[in-house]
VOLUMVO-221565 format. One record per residue: x, z, y of N, C-alpha, C in turn; residue in one letter. Coordinates in steps of 0.2 Angstrom, whole numbers, padded with zeros to 4 digits, always signed. Atoms other than C-alpha are relative to their C-alpha. Example, Ala and Ser with C-alpha at 12.3 -4.5 7.8 and 13.67 -1.06 7.14 Angstrom:
2
+0004+0000-0006+0062+0039-0022+0004+0000+0006A/-0004-0001-0006+0068+0036-0005-0004+0003+0005S/
This chain:
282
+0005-0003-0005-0205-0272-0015-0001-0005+0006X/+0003+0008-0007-0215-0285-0002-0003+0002+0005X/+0005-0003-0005-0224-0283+0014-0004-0006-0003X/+0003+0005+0003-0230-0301+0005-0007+0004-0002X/+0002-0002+0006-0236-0292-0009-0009+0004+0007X/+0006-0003-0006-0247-0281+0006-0006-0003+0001X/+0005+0004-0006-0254-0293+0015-0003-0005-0005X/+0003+0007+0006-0258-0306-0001-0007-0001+0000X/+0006+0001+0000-0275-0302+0001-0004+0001+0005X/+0000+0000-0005-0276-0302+0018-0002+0006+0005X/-0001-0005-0002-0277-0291+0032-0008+0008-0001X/+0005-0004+0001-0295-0281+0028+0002+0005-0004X/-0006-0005+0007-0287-0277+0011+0004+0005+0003X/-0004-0005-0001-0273-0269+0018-0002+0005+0005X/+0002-0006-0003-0283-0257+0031-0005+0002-0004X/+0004-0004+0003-0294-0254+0018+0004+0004-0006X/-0006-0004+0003-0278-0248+0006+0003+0005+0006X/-0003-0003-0005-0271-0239+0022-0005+0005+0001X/+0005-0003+0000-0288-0231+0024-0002+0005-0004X/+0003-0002+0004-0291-0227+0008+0008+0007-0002X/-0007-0006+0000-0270-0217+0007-0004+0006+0004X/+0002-0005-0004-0276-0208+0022-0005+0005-0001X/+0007-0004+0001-0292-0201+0016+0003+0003-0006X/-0003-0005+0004-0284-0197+0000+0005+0006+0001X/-0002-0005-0002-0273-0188+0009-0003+0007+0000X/+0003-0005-0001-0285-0177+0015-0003+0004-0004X/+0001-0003+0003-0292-0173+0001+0003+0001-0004X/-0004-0005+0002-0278-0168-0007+0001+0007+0005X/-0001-0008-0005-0274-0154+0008-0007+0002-0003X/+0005-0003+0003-0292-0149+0001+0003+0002-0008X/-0001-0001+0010-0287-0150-0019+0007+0005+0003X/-0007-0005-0002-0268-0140-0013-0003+0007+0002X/+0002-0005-0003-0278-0125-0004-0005+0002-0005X/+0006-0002+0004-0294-0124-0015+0002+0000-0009X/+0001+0000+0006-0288-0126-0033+0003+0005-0001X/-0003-0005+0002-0274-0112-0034-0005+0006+0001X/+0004-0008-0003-0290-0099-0025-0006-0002-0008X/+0003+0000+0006-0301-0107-0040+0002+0003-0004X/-0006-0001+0008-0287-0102-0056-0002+0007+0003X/-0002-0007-0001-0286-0085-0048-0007+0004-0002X/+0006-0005+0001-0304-0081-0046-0002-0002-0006X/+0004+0001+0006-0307-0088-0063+0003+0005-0005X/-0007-0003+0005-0290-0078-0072-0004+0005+0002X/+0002-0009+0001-0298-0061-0064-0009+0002-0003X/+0008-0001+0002-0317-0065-0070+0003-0001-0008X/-0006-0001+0006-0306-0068-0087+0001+0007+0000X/-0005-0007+0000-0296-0052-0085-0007+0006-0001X/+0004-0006+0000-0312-0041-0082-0004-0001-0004X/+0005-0001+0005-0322-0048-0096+0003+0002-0005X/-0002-0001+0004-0308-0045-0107-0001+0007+0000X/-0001-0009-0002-0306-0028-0100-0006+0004-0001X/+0006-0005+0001-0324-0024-0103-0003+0003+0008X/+0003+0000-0007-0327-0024-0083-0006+0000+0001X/+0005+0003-0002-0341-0024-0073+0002-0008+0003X/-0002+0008-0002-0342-0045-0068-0001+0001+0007X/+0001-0002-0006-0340-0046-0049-0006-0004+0003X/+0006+0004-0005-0357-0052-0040+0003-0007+0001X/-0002+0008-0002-0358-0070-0040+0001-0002+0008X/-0001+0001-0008-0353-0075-0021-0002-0007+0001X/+0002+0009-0002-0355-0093-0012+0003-0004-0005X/-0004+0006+0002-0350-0108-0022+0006-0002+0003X/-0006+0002-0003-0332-0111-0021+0005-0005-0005X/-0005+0005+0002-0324-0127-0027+0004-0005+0004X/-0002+0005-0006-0317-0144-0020-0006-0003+0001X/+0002+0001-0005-0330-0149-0014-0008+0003+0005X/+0004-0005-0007-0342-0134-0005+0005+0008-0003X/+0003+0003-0005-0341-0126+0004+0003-0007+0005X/-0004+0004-0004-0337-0136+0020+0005+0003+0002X/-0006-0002-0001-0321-0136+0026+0000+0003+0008X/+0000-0006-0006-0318-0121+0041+0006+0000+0003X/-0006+0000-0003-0306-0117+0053+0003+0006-0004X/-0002-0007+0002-0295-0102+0045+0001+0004+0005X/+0002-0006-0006-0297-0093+0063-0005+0001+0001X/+0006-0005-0003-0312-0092+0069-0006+0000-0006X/+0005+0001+0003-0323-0099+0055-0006-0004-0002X/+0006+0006-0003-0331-0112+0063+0000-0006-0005X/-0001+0008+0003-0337-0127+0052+0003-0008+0002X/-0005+0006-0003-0327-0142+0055-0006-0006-0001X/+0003+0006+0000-0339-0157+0059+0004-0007-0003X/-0002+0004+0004-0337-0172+0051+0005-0007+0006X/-0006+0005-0004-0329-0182+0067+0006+0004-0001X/-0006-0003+0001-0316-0167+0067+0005+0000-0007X/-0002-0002+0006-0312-0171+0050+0003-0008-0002X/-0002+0005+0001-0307-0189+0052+0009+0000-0002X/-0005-0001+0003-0289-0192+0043+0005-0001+0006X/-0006+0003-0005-0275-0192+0057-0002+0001+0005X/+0002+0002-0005-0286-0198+0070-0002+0006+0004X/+0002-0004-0006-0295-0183+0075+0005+0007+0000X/-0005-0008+0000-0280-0169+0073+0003-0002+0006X/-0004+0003-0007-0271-0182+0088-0007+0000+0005X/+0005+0001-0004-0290-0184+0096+0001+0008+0004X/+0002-0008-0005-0291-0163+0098+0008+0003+0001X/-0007-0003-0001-0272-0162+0099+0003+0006-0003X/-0001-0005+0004-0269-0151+0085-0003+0008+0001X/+0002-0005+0000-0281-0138+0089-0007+0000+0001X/+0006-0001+0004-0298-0131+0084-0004-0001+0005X/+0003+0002-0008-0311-0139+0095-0004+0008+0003X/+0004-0004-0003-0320-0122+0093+0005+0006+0005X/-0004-0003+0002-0307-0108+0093+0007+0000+0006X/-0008+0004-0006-0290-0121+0103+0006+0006-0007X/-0006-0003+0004-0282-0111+0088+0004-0006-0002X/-0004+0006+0006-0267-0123+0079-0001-0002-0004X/+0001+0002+0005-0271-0133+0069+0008-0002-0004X/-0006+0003+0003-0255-0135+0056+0002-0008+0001X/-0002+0005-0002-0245-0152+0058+0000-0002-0008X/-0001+0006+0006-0245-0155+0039-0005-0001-0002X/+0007+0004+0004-0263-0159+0036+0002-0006+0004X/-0001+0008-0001-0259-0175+0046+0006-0002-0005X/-0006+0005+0002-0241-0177+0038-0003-0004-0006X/+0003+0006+0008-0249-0178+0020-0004-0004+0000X/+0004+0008+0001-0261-0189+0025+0004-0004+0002X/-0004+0006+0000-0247-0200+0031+0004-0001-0005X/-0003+0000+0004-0236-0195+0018-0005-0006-0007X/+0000+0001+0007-0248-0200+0004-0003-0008+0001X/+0002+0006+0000-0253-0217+0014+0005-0006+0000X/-0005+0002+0000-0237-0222+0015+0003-0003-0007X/+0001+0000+0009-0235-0218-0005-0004-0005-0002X/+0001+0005+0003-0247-0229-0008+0000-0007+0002X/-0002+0005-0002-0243-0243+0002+0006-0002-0003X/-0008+0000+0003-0226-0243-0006-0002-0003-0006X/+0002+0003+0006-0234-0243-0024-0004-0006+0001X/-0001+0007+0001-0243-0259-0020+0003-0006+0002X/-0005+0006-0002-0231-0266-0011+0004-0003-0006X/-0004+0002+0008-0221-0265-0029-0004-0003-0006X/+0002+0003+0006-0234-0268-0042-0005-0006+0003X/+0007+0005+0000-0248-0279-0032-0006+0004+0000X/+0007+0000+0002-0266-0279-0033+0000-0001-0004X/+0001+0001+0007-0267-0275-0050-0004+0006-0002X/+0002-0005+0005-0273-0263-0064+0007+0006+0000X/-0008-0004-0002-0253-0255-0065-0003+0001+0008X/-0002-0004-0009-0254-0252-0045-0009+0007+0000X/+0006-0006-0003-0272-0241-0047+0004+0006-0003X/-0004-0004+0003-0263-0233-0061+0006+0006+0003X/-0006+0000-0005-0247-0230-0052-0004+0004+0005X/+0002-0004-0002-0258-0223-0039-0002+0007+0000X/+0003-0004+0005-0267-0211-0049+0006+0006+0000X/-0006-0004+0001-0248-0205-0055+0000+0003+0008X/-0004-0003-0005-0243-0204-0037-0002+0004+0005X/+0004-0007-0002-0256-0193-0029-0001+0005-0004X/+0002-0006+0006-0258-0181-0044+0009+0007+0000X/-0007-0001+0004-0238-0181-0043+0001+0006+0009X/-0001-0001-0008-0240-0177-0022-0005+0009+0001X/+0002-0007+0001-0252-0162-0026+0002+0005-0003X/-0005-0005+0005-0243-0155-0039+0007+0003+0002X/-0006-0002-0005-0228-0154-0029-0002+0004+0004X/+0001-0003-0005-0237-0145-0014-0001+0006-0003X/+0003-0006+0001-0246-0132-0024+0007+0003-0004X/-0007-0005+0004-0231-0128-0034+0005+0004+0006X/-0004-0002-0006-0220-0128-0015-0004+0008+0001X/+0003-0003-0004-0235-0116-0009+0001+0005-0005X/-0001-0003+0003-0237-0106-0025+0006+0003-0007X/-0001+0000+0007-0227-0108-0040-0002+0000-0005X/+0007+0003+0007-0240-0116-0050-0001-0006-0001X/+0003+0005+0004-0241-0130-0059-0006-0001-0004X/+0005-0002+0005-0258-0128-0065-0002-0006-0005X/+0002+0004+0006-0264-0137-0082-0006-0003+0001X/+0005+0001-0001-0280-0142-0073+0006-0008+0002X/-0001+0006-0001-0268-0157-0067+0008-0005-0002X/-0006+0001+0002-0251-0157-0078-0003-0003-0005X/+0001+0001+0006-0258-0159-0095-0005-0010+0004X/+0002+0007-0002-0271-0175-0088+0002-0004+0003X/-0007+0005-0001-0257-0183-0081+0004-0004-0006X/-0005+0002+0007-0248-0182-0098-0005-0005-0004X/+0006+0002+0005-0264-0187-0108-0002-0011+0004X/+0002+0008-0004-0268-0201-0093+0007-0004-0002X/-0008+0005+0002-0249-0209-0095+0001-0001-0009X/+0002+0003+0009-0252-0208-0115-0004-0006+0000X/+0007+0005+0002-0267-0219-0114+0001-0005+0005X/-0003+0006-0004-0260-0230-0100+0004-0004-0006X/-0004+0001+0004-0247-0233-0110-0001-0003-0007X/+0005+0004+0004-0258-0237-0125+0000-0008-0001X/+0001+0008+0000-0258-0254-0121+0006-0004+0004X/-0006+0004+0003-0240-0256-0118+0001-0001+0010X/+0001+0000-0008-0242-0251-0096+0010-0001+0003X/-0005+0000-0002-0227-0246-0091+0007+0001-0004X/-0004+0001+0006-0216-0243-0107-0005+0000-0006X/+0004+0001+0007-0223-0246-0126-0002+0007-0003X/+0004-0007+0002-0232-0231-0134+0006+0006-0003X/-0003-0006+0005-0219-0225-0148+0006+0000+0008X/-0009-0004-0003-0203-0224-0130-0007+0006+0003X/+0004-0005-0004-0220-0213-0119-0001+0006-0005X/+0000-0005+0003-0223-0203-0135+0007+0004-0002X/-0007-0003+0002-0205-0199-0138+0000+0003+0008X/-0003-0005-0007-0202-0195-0119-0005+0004+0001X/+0002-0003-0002-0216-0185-0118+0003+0007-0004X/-0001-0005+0005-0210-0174-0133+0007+0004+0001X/-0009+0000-0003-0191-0176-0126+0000+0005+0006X/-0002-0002-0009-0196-0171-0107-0001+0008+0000X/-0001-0009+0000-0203-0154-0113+0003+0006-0005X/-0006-0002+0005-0191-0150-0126+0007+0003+0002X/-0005-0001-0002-0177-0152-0113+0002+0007+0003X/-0001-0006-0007-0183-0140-0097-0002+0006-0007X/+0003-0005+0003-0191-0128-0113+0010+0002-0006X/-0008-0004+0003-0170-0126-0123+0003+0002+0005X/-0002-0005-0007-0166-0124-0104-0001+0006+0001X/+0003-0010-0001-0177-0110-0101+0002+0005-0005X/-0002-0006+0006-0173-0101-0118+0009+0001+0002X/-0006-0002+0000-0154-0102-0117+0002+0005+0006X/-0001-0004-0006-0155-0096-0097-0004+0006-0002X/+0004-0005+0002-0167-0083-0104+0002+0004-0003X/-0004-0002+0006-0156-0078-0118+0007+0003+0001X/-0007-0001-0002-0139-0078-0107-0002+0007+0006X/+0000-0004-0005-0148-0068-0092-0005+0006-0001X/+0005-0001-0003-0163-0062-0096-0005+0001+0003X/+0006+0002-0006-0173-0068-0083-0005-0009-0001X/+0004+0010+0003-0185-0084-0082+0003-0002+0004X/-0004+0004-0007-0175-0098-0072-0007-0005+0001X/+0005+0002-0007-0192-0107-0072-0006+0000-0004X/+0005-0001+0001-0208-0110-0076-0006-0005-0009X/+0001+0006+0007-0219-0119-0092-0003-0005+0004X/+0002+0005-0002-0227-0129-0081+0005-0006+0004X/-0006+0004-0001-0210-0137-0076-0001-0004-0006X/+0002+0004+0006-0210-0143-0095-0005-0006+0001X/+0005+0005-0001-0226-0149-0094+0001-0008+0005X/-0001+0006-0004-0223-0160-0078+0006-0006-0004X/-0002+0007+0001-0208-0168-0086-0003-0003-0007X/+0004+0004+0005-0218-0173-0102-0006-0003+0002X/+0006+0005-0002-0230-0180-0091+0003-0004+0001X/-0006+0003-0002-0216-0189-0083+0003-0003-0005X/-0003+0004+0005-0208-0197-0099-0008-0003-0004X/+0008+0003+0001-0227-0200-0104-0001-0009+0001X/+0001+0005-0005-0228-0211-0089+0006-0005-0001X/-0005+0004-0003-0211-0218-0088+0005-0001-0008X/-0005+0003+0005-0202-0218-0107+0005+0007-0001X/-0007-0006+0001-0187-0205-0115+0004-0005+0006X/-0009+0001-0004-0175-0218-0107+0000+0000+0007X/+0000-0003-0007-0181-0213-0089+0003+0007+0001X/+0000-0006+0001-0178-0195-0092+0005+0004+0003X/-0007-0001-0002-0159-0195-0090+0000+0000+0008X/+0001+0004-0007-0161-0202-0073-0005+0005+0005X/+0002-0003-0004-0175-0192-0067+0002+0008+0000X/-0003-0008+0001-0168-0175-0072+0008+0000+0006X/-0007+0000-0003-0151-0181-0063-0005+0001+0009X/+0003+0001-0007-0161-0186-0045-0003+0007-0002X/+0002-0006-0003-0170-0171-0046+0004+0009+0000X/-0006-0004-0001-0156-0159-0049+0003+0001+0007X/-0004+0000-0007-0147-0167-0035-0007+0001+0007X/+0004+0000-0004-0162-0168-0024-0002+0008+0003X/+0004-0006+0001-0167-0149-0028+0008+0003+0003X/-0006-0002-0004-0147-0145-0023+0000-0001+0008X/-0003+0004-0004-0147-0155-0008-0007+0004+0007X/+0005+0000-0004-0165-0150+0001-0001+0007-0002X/-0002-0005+0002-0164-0132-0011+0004+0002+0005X/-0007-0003-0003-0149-0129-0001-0003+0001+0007X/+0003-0001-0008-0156-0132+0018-0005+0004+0000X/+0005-0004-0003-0172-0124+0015+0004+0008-0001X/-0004-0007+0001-0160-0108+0010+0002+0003+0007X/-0003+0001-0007-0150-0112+0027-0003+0002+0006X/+0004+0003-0007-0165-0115+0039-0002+0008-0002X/+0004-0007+0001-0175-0099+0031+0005+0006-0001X/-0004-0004+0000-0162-0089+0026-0003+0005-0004X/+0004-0003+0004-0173-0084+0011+0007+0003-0006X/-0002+0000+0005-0167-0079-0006-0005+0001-0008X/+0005+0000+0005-0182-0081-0016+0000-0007-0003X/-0001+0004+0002-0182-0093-0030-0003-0008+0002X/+0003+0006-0003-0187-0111-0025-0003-0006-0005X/+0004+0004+0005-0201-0121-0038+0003-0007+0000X/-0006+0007+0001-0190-0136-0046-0007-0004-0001X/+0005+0005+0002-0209-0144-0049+0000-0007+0006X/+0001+0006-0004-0207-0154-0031+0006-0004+0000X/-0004+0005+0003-0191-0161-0036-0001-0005-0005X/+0003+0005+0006-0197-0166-0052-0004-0004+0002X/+0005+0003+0000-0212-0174-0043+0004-0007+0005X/-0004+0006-0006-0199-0185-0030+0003-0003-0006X/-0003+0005+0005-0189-0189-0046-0004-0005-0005X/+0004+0004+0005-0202-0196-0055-0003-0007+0003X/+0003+0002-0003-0211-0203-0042+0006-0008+0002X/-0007+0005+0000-0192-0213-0039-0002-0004-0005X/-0001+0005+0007-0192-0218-0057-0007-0003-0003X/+0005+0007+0001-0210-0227-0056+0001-0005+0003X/+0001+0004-0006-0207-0237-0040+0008-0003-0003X/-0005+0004+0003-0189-0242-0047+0003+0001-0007X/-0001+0000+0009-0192-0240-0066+0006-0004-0001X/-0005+0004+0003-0182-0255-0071+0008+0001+0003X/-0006-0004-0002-0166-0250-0061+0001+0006-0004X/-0003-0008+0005-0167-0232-0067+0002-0002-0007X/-0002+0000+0007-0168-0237-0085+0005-0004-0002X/-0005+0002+0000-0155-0250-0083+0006+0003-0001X/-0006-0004-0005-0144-0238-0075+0002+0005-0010X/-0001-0005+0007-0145-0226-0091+0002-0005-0008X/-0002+0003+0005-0143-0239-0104+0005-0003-0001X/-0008+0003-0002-0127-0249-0098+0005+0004+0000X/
C-alpha cells in the first residue's frame, strides 16, 4: 500500500478518484434505502397475483433513480446543491435547509467511508484494470453490509452478480485462476449452508440466513477456496468483538446479521490477499 501509488498520476487524478469515492458514497445511501422498499413492493405485487388479488393501483415510479431524493420530514425536494457529497451536509450543518430537521450523520460517514475504501484499493493495486475491479467488489460489498445491518437482507439483486462478476474476472486468471474461484465459490456456500442445517437440526431455529451463503460464495468467487479459512476466521472474531459492543451500548437481544462481518472479512482478504492466503497455507 502507497501514497506513491496515489499520487502516480498526479494530483488531478487523485481528487478526481477522491470525488468519484464520495459521490459513490452517495449513491449507495440511495441504493441502501431504496432497493430493500423495491423487493418488498415487488414480493407483495408477487404475493397478490399469486393469491388472485386485486393488483394495487400503480403509484409514482419508485426506483434508484426517481423519484428525487426528499427530506423524510417534511418532504421537501432536496435541490441539487444540497445534495452535494459531504460538503453540503457540513454547509447546512446537518439540517434540512427547508424543515432544520436532522439530517443523520451517516449519509456523510458513508460517503467518507466509501472514499476512503477506494482510495486504499488504489493505493494497493494502482491504476489498473484489478483496481476498477476491486472497486466494483468493494462498493457492492459496503451496500450489502448496510442493507443487511438495516434489514436482514442480502438481496440476490446484488449477491448473486457479485458471484457471477468474480467468476468472470477471474476468467482470465484476476485475482486467483478460475478452477481455485470455482472451488471457493462452491466451498464458501457449502460451509455457511452444513452450518445452518446442523444449528437447525440441533435447535430448531435458523441461526442465519441463505443470503449469508450466498455472500460467501461470492467471496471465494473473488478471492479463491484458500481465502476462505481466513475470511470465516476475521469475520467470526470481528462479529464477536463489535456483535458484543452493539449488545453492550443497545442492550438489545435481537439477532445481529453476520452479512456485515462477512463484508469486512472479505473486503480484508482483497486488499491483503497474499498475506491472508499465505497465512492459511504455511
Amino acid at each position: 500500500m502507497s501514497l506513491d501509488a496515489l499520487l502516480s498520476q498526479g494530483w488531478l487524478i487523485f481528487g478526481l478518484l477522491l470525488w468519484t469515492g464520495l459521490s459513490v458514497g452517495s449513491f449507495l445511501n440511495v441504493v441502501v434505502y431504496r432497493l430493500p422498499v423495491m423487493l418488498q413492493r415487488g414480493w407483495r405485487a408477487e404475493a397478490r397475483e399469486a393469491l388472485e388479488l386485486e393488483p394495487v393501483p400503480p403509484t409514482q415510479a419508485f426506483n434508484l433513480m426517481v423519484p428525487r431524493s426528499r427530506c423524510p420530514h417534511c418532504d421537501s425536494q432536496i435541490s441539487a446543491w444540497q445534495n452535494i457529497p459531504v460538503f453540503s451536509w457540513l454547509v447546512l450543518r446537518g439540517r434540512c435547509a427547508a424543515c432544520n430537521a436532522r439530517i443523520s450523520t451517516r449519509y456523510p460517514a458513508v460517503e467518507v467511508l466509501t472514499a476512503l475504501v477506494s482510495l486504499t484499493v488504489v493505493a494497493v493495486f494502482g491504476y489498473t484494470w484489478d483496481a476498477m475491479f476491486a472497486l466494483l467488489f468493494s462498493w457492492l460489498l459496503i451496500a450489502m453490509a448496510l442493507i443487511d445491518f438495516d434489514t436482514r437482507l442480502l438481496p440476490d439483486n446484488l449477491t448473486l452478480p457479485l458471484l457471477w462478476l468474480g467468476l468472470l474476472f477471474n476468467l482470465r486468471g484476476g485475482f486467483v485462476d478460475l478452477q481455485s474461484a470455482v472451488i471457493g465459490a462452491a466451498v464458501g456456500y457449502l460451509i455457511l449452508w452444513g452450518i445452518y442445517w446442523a444449528f437447525k437440526l440441533l435447535t430448531g431455529k435458523d441461526g442465519m440466513g441463505y443470503g449469508d451463503f450466498k455472500l460467501l460464495a461470492a467471496l471465494g468467487a473473488w478471492l479463491g477456496w484458500q481465502a476462505l479459512p481466513m475470511v470465516i476466521l476475521i469475520s467470526s472474531v470481528v462479529g464477536i468483538l463489535l456483535g458484543g459492543t452493539v449488545l453492550l451500548i443497545r442492550k438489545i437481544r435481537e439477532p445481529i446479521p453476520f452479512g456485515p462481518f462477512l463484508a469486512i472479512a472479505g473486503w480484508v482478504g482483497l486488499v491483503w490477499h497474499d498475506s491472508v492466503v499465505s497465512l492459511v497455507l504455511t
